[in-house]
C-alpha positions as CSV (number, residue, x, y, z in Angstrom):
1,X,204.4,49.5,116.8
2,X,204.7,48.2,113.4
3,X,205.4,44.2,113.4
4,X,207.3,43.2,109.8
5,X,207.4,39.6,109.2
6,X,211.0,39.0,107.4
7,X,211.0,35.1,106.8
8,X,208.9,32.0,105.3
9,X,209.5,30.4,108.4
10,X,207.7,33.4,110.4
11,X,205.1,33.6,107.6
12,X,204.4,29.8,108.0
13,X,204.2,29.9,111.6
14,X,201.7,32.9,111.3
15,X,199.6,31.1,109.3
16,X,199.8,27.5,109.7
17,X,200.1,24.6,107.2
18,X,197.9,24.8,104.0
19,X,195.5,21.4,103.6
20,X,196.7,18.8,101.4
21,X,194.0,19.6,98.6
22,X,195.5,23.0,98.5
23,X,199.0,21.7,97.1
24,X,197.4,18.9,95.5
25,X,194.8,20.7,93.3
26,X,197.6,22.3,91.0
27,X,197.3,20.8,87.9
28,X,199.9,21.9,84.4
29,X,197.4,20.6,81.9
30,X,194.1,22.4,80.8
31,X,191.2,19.8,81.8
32,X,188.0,19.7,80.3
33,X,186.1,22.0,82.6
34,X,188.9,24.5,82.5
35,X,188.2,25.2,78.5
36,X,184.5,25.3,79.6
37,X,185.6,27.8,82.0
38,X,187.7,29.8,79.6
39,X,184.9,29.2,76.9
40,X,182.3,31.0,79.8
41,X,184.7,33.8,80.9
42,X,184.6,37.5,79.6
43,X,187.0,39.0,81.9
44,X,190.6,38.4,82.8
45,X,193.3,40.2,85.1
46,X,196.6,39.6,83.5
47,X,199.8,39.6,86.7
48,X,203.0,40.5,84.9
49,X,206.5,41.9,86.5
50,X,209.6,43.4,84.6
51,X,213.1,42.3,84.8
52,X,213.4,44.8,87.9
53,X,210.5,43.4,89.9
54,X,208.3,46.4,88.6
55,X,204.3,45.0,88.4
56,X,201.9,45.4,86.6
57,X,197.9,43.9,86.8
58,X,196.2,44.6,83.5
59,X,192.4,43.7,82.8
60,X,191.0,41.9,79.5
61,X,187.6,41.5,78.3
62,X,185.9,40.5,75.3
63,X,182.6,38.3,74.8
64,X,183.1,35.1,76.7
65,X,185.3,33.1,75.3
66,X,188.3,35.2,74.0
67,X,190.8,33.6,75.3
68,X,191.8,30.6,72.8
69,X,192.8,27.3,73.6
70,X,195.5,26.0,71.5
71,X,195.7,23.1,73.6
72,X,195.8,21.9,76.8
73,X,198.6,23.7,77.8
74,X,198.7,26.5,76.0
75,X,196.0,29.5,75.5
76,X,196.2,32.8,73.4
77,X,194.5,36.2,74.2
78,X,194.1,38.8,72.1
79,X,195.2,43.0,72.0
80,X,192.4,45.4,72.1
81,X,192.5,48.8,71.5
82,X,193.6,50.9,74.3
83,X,195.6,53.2,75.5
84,X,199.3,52.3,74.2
85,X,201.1,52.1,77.6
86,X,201.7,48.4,77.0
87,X,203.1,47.9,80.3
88,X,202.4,44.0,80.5
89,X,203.6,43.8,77.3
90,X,206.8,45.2,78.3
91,X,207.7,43.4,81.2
92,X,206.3,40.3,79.0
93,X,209.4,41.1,76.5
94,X,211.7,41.1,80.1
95,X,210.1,38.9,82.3
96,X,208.2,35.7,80.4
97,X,206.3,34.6,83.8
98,X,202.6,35.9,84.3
99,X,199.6,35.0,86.4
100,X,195.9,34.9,84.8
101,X,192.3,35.4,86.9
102,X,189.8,34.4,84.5
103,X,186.5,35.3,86.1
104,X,182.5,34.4,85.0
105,X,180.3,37.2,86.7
106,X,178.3,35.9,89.2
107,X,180.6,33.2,90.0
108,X,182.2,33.6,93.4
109,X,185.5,31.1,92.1
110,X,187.7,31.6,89.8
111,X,190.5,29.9,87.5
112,X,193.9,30.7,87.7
113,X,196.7,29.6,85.3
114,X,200.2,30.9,85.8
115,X,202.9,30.1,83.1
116,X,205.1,31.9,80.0
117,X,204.2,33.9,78.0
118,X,205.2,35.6,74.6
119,X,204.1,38.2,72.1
120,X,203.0,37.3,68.7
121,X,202.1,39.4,66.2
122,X,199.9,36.9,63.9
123,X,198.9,33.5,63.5
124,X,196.4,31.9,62.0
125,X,194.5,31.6,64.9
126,X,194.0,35.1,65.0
127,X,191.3,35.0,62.9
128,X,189.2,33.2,65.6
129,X,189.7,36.5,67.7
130,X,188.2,38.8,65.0
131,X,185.2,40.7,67.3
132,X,183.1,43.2,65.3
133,X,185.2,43.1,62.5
134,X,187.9,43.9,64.5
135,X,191.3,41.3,64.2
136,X,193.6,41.6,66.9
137,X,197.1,42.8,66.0
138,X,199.0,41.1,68.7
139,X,198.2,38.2,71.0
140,X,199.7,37.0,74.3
141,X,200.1,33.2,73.9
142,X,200.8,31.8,77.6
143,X,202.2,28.1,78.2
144,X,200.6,26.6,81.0
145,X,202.7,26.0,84.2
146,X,200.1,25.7,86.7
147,X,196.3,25.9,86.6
148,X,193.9,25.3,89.4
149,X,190.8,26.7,90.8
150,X,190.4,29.0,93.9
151,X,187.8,29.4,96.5
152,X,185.3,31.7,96.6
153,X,186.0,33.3,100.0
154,X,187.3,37.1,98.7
155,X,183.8,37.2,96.5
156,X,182.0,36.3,99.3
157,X,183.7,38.4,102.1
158,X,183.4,41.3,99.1
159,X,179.7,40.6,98.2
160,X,181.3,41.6,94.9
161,X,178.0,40.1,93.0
162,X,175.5,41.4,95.3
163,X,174.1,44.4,93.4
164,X,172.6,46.0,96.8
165,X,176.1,46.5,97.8
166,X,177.0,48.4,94.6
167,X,177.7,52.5,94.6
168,X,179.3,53.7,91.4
169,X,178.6,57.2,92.0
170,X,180.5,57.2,95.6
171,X,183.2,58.8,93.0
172,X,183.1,61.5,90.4
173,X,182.5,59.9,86.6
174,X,185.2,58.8,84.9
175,X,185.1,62.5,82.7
176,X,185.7,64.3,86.2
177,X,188.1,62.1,87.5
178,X,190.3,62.8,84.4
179,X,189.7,66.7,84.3
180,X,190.8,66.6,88.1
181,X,194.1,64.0,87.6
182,X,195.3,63.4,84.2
183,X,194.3,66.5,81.6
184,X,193.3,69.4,83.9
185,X,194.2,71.6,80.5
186,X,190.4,69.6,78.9
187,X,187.2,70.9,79.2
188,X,184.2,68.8,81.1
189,X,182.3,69.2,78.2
190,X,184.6,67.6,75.8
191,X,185.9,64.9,78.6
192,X,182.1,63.9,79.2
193,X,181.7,63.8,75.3
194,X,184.4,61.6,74.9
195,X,183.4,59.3,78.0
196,X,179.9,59.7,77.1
197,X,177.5,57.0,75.2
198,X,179.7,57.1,71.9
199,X,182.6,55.6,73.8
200,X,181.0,52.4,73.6
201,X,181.5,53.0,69.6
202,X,185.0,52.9,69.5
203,X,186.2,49.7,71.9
204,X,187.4,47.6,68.4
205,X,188.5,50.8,66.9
């Protein structure tokens, strides 16, 4: 039998109190350590919802470092080239609120700031996001609501860093995996071409 829990009063009582430091760590200015942080990180999840609860989770990476800090309560990342969906950017344009996990590989904690965001289409910061010549033609600037750090406990239970625990081939490549789901019409060949080592060529372009 399936047991739902319905209410924040069941949900409390299931899992109990959180410590003090939990509520107390939140903090709605950057600190010091958390531009060091963001000045360290490569690799972002970006949490975003449109105005009819639809979600999206949308990763960013660049060399460590590209999110910019325009000051302590506001940070700025840039658009890459990618597929066009734009679903975060959507819901951004319908729903301002968005959660950041800014992660540093090998680091089992992370930073998380939740806040506003907005879509800009230039400033004059953006040409402290050119990467290989490449200058971003949009950025997500975020105000910062909330911005704390949180434990390590999912890396850990995950061994996420542990390279003994890694098996990338326990699926097909990323060629097969769209032959068999998304283009069925394309050849291997040409898939495993496209997803082959020139793909690294074309991540600014």
């Amino acid at each position: 039998m399936t047991v739902e829990i319905t209410s924040p009063e069941e949900l409390r009582e299931l899992l109990g109190e959180p410590v003090p430091r939990a509520i107390a760590k939140e903090r709605t200015r950057l600190h010091e350590r958390d531009r060091q942080w963001l000045a360290a990180s490569p690799f972002c999840l970006v949490a975003t919802s449109g105005a009819d609860g639809s979600c999206d989770v949308s990763p960013k990476g660049d060399p460590a470092g590209f999110a910019v800090v325009l000051d302590d309560r506001t940070i700025a990342l840039p658009e890459r080239p990618g597929n066009r969906r734009a679903d975060g950017y959507r819901n951004i344009l319908e729903n301002p609120h968005v959660g950041l996990i800014f992660l540093i590989p090998g680091r089992t904690d992370t930073l998380r700031v939740n806040g506003r965001a907005r879509l800009v289409r230039d400033a004059p910061w953006f040409d402290d996001m050119v990467v290989k010549g490449h200058r971003p033609i949009l950025a997500v600037v975020v105000e910062v609501e909330q911005v704390f750090y949180h434990c390590a406990k999912a890396f850990l239970r995950s061994e996420l860093w542990k390279p003994e625990t890694w098996h990338p081939d326990v699926l097909p490549s990323r060629a097969r995996l769209v032959k068999e789901l998304e283009a069925p019409e394309e050849s291997l060949e040409a898939l495993e071409s496209h997803y082959g080592p020139t793909y690294l060529t074309k991540l600014y372009t």
